[in-house]
C-alpha positions as CSV (number, residue, x, y, z in Angstrom):
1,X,-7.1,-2.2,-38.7
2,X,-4.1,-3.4,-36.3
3,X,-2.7,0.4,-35.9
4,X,-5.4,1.5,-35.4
5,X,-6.3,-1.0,-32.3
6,X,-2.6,-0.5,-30.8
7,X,-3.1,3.7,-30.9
8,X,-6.8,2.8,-29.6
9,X,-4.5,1.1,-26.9
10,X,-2.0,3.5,-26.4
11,X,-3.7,6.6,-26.1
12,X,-5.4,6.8,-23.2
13,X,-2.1,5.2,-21.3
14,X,0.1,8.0,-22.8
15,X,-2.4,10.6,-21.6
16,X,-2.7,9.1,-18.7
17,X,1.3,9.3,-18.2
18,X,1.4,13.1,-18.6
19,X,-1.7,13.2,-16.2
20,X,0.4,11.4,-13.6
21,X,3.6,13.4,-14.1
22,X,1.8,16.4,-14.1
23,X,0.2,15.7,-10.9
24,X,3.3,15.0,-9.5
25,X,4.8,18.0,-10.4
26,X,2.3,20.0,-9.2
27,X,2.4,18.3,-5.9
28,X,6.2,19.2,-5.9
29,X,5.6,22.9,-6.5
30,X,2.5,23.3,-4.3
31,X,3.5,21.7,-1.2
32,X,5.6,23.4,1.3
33,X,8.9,21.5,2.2
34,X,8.1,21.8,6.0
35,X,4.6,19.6,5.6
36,X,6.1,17.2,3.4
37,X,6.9,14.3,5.1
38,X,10.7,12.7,5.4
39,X,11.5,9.8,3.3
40,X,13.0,6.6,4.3
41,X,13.9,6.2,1.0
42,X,17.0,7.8,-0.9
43,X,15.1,8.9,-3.8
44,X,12.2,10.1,-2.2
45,X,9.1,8.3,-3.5
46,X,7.7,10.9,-5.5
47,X,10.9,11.1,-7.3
48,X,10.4,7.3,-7.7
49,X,7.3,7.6,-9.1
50,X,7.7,9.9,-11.5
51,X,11.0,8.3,-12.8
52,X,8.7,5.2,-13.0
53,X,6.2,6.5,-14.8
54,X,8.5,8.5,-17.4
55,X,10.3,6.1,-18.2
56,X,8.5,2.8,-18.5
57,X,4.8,4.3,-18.8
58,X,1.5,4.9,-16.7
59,X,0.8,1.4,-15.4
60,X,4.2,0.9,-14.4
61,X,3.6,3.9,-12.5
62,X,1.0,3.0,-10.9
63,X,2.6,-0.3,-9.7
64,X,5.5,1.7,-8.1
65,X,3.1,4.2,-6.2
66,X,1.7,1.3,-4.8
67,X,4.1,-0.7,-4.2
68,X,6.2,2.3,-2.3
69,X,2.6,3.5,-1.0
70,X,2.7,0.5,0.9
71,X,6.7,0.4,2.2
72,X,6.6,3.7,3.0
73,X,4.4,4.3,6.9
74,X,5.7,4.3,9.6
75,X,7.0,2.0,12.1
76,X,9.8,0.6,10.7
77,X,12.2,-1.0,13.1
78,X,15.9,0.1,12.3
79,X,18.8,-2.5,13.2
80,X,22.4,-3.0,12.6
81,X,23.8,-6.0,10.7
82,X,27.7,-5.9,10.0
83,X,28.1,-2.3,10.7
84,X,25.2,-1.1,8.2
85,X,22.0,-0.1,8.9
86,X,18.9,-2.3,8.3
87,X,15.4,-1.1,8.2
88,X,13.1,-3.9,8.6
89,X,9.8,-2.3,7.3
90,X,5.6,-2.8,8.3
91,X,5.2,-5.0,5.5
92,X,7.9,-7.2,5.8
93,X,11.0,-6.3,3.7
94,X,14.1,-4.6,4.5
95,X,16.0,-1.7,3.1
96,X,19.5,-1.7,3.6
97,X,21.8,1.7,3.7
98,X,22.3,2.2,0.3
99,X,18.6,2.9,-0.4
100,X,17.9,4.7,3.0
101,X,18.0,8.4,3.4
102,X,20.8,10.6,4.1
103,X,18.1,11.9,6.8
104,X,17.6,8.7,8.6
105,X,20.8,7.2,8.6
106,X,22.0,10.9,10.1
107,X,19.6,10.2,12.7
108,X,21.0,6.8,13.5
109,X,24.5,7.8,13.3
110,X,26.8,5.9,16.0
């Protein structure tokens, strides 16, 4: 009776995994590069995601796209603290310039 309760359990969050990373990957293959927007992020938050969700399952997943869902908008406010960049993002936390993008610290080169 237990097993069967804990596969009862785990079987729609393991399908719903696959359905995740699958979506993802389509998303990867069917959007053009040029309409995809730049991440602040190094790894790019679909990347994120997907990592997320492969490796510790479907709700963890879903906590990450949310979480980065809401870091990543725009209006960040970028600042220099000890000769490294500083991105003070919309919702209140920062990202220093190990997690930012090759992309936007490029752009905010000295």
């Amino acid at each position: 009776m237990g097993r069967q309760k804990k596969y009862l359990f785990k079987g729609p969050s393991i399908f719903l995994k696959w359905v995740l990373l699958y979506a993802i990957r389509c998303y990867w293959w069917l959007m053009p590069l040029k309409w995809k927007r730049s991440c602040i992020f190094r790894m790019s938050c679909s990347n994120y995601v997907f990592n997320s969700t492969r490796d510790f399952g479907f709700v963890y997943g879903i906590m990450a796209l949310k979480e980065r869902w809401n870091k990543c908008r725009p209006g960040y406010h970028a600042e220099y603290k000890k000769n490294k960049l500083c991105l003070h993002l919309i919702d209140g936390s920062d990202v220093n310039d190990e997690e930012i993008s090759e992309f936007i610290l490029q752009h905010y080169q000295k």
